[in-house]
OpenMM code with the backbone's topology and positions (N, CA, C; nanometers):
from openmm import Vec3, app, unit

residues = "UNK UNK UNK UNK UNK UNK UNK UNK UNK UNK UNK UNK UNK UNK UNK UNK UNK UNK UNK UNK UNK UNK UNK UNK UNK UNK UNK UNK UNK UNK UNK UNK UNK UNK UNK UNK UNK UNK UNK UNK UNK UNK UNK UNK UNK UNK UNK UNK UNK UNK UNK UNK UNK UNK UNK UNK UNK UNK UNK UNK UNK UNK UNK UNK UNK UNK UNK UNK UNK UNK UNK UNK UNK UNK UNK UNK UNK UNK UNK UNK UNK UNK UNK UNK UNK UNK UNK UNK UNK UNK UNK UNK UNK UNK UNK UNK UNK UNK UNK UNK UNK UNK UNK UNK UNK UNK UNK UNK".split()
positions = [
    Vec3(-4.7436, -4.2022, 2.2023),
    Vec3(-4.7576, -4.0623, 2.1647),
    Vec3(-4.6352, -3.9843, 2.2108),
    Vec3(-4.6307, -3.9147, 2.1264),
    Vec3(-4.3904, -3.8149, 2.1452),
    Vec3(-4.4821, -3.7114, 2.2653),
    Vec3(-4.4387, -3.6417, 2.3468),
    Vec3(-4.4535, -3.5631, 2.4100),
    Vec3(-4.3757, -3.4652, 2.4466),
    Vec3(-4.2836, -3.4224, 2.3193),
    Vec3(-4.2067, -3.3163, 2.2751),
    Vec3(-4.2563, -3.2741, 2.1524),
    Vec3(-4.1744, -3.1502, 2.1054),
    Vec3(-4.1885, -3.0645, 1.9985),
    Vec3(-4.1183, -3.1249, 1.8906),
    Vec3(-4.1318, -3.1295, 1.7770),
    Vec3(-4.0821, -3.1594, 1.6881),
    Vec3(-3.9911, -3.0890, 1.6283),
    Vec3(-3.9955, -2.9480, 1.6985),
    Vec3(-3.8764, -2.8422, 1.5885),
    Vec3(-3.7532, -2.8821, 1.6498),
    Vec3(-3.6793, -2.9094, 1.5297),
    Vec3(-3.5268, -2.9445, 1.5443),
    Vec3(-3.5031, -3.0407, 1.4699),
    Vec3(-3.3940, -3.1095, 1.4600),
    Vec3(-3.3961, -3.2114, 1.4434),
    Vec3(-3.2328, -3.2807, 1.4916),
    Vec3(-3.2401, -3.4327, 1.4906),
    Vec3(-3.0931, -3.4730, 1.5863),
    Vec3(-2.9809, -3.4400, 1.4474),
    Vec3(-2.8576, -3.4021, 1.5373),
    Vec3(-2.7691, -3.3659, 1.4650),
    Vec3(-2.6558, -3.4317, 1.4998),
    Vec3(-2.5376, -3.4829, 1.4427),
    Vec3(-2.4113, -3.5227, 1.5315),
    Vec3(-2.3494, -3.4245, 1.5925),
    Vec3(-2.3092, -3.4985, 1.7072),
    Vec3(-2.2468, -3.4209, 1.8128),
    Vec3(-2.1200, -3.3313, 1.7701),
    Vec3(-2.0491, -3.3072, 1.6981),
    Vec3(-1.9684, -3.1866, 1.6651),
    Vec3(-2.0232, -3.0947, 1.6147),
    Vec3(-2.1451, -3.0801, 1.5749),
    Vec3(-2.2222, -3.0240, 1.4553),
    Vec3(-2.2424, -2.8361, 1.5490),
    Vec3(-2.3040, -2.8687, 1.7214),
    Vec3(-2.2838, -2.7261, 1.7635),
    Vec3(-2.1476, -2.6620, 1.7794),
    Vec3(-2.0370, -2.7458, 1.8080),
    Vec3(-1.9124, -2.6873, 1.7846),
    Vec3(-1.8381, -2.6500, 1.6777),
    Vec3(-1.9315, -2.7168, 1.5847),
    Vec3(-1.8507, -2.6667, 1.4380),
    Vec3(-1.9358, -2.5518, 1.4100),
    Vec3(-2.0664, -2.5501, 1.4343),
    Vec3(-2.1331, -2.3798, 1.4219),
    Vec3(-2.0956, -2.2881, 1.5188),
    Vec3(-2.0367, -2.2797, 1.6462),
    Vec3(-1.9371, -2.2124, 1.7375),
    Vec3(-1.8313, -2.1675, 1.6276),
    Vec3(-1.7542, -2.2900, 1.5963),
    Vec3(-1.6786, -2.2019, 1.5020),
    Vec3(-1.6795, -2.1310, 1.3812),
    Vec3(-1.8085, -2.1328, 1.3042),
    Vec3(-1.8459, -2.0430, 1.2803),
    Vec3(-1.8971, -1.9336, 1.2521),
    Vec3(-1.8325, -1.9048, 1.4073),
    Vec3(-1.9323, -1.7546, 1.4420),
    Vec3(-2.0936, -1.7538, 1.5058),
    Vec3(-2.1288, -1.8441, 1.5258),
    Vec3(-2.2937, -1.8470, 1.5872),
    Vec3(-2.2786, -1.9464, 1.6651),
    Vec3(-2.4035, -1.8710, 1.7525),
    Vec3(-2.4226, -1.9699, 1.8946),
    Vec3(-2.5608, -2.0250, 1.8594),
    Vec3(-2.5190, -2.1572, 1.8896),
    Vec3(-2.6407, -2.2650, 1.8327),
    Vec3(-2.7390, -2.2934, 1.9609),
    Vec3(-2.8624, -2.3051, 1.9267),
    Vec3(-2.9552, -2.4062, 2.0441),
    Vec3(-3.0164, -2.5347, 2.0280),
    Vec3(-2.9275, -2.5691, 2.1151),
    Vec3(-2.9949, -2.6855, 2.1338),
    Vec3(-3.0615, -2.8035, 2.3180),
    Vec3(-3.0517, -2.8598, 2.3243),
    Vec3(-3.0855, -2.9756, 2.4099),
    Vec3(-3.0331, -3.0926, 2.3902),
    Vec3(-3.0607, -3.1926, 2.5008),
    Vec3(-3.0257, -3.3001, 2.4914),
    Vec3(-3.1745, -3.3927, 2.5349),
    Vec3(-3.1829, -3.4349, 2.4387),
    Vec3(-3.2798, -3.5305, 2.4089),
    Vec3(-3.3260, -3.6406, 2.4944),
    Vec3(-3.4403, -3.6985, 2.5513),
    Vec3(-3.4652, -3.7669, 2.6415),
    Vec3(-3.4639, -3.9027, 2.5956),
    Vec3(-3.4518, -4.0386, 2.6234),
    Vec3(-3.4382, -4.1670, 2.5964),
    Vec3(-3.5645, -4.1923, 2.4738),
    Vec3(-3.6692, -4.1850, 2.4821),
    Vec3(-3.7694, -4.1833, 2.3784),
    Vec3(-3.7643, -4.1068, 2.2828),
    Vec3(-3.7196, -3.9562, 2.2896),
    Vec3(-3.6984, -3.8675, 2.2032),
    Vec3(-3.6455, -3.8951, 2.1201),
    Vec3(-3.4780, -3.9589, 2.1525),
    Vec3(-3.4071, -3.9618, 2.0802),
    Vec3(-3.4295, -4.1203, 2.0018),
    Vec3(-3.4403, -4.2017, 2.0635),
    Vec3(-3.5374, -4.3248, 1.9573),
    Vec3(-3.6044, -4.3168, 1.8233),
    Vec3(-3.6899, -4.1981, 1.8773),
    Vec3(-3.7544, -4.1365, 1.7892),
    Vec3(-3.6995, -4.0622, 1.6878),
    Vec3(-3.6176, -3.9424, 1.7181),
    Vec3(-3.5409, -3.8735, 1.6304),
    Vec3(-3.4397, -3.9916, 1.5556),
    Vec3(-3.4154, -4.0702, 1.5914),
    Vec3(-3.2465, -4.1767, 1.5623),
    Vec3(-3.3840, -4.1966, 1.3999),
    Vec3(-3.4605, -4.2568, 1.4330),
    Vec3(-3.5670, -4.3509, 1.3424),
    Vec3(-3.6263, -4.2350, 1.2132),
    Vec3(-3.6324, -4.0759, 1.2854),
    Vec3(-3.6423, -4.0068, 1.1853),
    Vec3(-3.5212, -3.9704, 1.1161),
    Vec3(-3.4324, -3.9577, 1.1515),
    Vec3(-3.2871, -3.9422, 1.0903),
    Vec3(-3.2550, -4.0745, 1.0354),
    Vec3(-3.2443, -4.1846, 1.0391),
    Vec3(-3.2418, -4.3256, 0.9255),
    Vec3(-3.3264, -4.2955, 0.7598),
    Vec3(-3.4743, -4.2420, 0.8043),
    Vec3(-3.5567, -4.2015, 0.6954),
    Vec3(-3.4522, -4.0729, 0.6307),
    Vec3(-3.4066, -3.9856, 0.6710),
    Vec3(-3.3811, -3.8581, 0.6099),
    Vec3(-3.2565, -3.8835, 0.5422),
    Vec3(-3.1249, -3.9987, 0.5709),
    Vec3(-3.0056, -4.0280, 0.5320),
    Vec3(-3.0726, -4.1361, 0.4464),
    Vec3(-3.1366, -4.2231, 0.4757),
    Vec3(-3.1829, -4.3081, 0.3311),
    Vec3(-3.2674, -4.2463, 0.2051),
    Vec3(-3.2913, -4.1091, 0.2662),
    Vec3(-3.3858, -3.9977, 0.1176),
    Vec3(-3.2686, -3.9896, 0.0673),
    Vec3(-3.1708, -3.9089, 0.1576),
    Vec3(-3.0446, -3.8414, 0.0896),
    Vec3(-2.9586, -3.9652, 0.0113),
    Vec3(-2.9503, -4.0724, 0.0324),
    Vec3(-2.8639, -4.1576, -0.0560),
    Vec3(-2.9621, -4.1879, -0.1594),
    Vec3(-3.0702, -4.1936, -0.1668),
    Vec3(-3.1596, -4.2398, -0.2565),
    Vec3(-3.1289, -4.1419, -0.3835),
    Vec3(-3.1446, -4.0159, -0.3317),
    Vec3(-3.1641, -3.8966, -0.4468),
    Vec3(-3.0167, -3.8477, -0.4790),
    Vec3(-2.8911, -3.9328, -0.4522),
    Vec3(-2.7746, -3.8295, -0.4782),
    Vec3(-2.7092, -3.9460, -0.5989),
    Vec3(-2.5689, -3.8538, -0.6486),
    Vec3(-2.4994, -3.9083, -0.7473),
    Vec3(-2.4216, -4.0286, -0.7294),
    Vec3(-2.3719, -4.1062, -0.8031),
    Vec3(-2.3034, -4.1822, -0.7534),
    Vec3(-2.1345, -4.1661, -0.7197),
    Vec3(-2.1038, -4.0340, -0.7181),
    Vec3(-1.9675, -4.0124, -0.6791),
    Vec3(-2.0060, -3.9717, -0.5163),
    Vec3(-2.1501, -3.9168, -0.4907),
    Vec3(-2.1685, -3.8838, -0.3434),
    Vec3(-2.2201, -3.9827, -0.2724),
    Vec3(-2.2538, -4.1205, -0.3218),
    Vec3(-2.3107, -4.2034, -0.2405),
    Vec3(-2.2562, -4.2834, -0.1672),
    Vec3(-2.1093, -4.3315, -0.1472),
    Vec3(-2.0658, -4.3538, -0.0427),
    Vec3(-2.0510, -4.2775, 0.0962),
    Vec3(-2.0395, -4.1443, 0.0844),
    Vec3(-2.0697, -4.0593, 0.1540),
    Vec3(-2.1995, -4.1104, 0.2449),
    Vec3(-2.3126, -4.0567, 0.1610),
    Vec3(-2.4328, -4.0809, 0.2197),
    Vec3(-2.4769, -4.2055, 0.2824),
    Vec3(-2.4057, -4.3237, 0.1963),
    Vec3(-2.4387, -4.4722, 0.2736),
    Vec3(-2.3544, -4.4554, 0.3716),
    Vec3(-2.2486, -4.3859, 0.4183),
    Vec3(-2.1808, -4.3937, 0.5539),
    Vec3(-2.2811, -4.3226, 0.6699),
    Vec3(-2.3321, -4.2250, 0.6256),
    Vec3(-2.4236, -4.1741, 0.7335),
    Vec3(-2.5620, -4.2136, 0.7385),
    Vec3(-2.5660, -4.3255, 0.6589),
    Vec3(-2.6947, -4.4238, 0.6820),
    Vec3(-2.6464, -4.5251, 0.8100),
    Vec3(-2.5200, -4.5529, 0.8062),
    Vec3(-2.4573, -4.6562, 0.8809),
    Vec3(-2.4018, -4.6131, 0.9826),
    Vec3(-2.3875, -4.5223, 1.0281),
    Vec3(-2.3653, -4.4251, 1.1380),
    Vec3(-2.4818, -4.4289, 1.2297),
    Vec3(-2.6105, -4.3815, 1.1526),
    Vec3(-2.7393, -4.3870, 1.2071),
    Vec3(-2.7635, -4.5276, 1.2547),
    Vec3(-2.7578, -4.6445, 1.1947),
    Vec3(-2.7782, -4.7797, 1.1748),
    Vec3(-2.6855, -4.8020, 1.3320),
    Vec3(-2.5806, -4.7483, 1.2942),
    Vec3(-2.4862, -4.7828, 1.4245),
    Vec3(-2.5855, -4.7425, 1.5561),
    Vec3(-2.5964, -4.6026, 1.5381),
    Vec3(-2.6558, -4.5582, 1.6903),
    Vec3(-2.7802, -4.6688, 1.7087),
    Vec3(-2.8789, -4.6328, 1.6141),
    Vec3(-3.0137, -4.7585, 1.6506),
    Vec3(-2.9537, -4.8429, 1.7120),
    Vec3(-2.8801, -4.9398, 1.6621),
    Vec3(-2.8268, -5.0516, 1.7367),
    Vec3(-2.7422, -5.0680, 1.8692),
    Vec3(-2.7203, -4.9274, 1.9017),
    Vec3(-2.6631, -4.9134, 2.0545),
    Vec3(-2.7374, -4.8636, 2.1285),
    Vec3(-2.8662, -4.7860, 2.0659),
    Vec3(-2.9654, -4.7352, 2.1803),
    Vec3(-3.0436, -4.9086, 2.1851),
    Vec3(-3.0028, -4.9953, 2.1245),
    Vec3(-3.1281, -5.1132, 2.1521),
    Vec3(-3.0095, -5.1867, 2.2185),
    Vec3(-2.8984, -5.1700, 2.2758),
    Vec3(-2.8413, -5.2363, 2.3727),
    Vec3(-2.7125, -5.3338, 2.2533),
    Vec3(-2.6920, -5.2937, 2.1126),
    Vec3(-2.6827, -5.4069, 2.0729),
    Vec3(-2.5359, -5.3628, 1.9600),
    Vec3(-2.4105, -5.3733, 2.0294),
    Vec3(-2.2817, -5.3587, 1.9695),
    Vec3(-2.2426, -5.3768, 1.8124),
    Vec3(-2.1779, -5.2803, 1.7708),
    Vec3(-2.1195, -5.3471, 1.6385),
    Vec3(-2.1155, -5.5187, 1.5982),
    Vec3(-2.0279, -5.5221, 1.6662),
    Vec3(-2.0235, -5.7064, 1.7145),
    Vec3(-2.1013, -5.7932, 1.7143),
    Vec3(-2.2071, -5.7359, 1.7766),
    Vec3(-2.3301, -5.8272, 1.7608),
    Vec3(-2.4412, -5.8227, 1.6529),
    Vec3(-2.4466, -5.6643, 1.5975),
    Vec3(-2.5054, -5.6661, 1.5076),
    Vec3(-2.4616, -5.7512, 1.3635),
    Vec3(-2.3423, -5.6909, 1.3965),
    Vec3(-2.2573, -5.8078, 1.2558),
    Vec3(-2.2754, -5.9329, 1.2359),
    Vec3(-2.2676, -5.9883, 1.3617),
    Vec3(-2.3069, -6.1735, 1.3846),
    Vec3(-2.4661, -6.1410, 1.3663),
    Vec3(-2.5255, -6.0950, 1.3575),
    Vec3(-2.6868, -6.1082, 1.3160),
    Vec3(-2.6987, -6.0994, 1.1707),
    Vec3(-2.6150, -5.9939, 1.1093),
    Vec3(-2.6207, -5.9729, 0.9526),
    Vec3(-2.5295, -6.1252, 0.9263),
    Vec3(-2.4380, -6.1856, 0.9845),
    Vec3(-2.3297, -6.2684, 0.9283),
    Vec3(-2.5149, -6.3830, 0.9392),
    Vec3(-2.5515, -6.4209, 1.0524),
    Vec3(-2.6132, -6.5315, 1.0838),
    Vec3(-2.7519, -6.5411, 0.9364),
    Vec3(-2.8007, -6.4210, 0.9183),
    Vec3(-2.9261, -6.3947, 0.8244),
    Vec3(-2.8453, -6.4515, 0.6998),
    Vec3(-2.7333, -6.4061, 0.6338),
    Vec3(-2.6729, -6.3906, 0.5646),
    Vec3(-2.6625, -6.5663, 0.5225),
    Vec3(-2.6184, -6.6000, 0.6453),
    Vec3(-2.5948, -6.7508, 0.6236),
    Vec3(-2.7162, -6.8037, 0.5553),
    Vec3(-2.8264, -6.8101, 0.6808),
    Vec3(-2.9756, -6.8900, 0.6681),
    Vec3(-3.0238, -6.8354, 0.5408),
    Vec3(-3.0373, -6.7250, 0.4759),
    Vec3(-3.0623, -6.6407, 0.3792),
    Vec3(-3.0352, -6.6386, 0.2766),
    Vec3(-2.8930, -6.5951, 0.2623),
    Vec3(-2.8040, -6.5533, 0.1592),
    Vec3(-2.7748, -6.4269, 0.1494),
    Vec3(-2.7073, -6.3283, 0.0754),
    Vec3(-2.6783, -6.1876, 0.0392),
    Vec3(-2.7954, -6.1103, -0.0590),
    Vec3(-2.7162, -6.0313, -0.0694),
    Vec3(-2.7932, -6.0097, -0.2504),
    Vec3(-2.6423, -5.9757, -0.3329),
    Vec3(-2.5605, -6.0843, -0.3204),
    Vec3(-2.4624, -6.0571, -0.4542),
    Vec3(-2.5477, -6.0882, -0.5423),
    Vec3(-2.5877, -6.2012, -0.5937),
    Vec3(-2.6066, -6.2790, -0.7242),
    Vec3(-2.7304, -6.1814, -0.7791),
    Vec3(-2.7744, -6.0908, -0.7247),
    Vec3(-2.8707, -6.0060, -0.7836),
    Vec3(-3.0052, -6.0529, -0.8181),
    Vec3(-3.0840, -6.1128, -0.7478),
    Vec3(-3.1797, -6.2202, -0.7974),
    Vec3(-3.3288, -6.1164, -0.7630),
    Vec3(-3.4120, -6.1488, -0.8734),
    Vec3(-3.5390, -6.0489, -0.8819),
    Vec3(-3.6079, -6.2146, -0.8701),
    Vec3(-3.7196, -6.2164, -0.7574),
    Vec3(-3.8346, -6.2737, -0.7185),
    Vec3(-3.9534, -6.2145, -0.7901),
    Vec3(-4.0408, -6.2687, -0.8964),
    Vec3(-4.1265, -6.2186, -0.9334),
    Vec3(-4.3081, -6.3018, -0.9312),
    Vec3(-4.2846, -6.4037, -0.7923),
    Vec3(-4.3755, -6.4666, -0.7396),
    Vec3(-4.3346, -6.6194, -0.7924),
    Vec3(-4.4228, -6.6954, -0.7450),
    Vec3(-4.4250, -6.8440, -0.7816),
    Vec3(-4.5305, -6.9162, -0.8566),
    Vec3(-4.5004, -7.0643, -0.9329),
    Vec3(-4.5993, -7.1036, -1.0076),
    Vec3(-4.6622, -7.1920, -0.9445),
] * unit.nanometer
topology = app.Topology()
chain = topology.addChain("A")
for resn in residues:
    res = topology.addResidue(resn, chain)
    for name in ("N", "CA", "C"):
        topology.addAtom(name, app.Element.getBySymbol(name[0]), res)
């Protein structure tokens, strides 16, 4: 159970200095270890709406700040670029990608 407020939401860290500059003083906090878990996991949902629903001249954009988010998750769970990569490289192996574009539509 969260045992904070929900009003707000996480923002990147230049985001109060860039509203300093212009012209307004922002409020905020700094978020407690669970909080921000929490917020990281609601902000993944809100950057994967936003790439979902935008154009395709803006969606690299938006998949970067899916992967930004993706980044932090993976450093609040202890777990480096580096290593995350060798986990996507390792799945990838045992797995495969999705180049070849393949639709599963059950078995006979």
């Amino acid at each position: 159970m969260n045992h904070y407020s929900k009003v707000g939401k996480l923002v990147r860290d230049r985001i109060p200095q860039i509203i300093r500059e212009d012209g307004a003083e922002p409020v905020t906090y700094t978020a407690g270890p669970e909080e921000y878990r929490d917020r990281l996991r609601d902000k993944l949902g809100e950057e994967v709406a936003e790439f979902l629903t935008t154009d395709e001249e803006s969606a690299p954009e938006e998949l970067a700040d899916v992967l930004e988010v993706v980044r932090a998750l993976a450093a609040d769970l202890g777990v480096d670029t580096d290593q995350l990569e060798k986990i996507r490289e390792a799945k990838a192996t045992e797995r495969g990608g999705f180049a070849d574009r393949i639709v599963w539509t059950g078995n006979h």
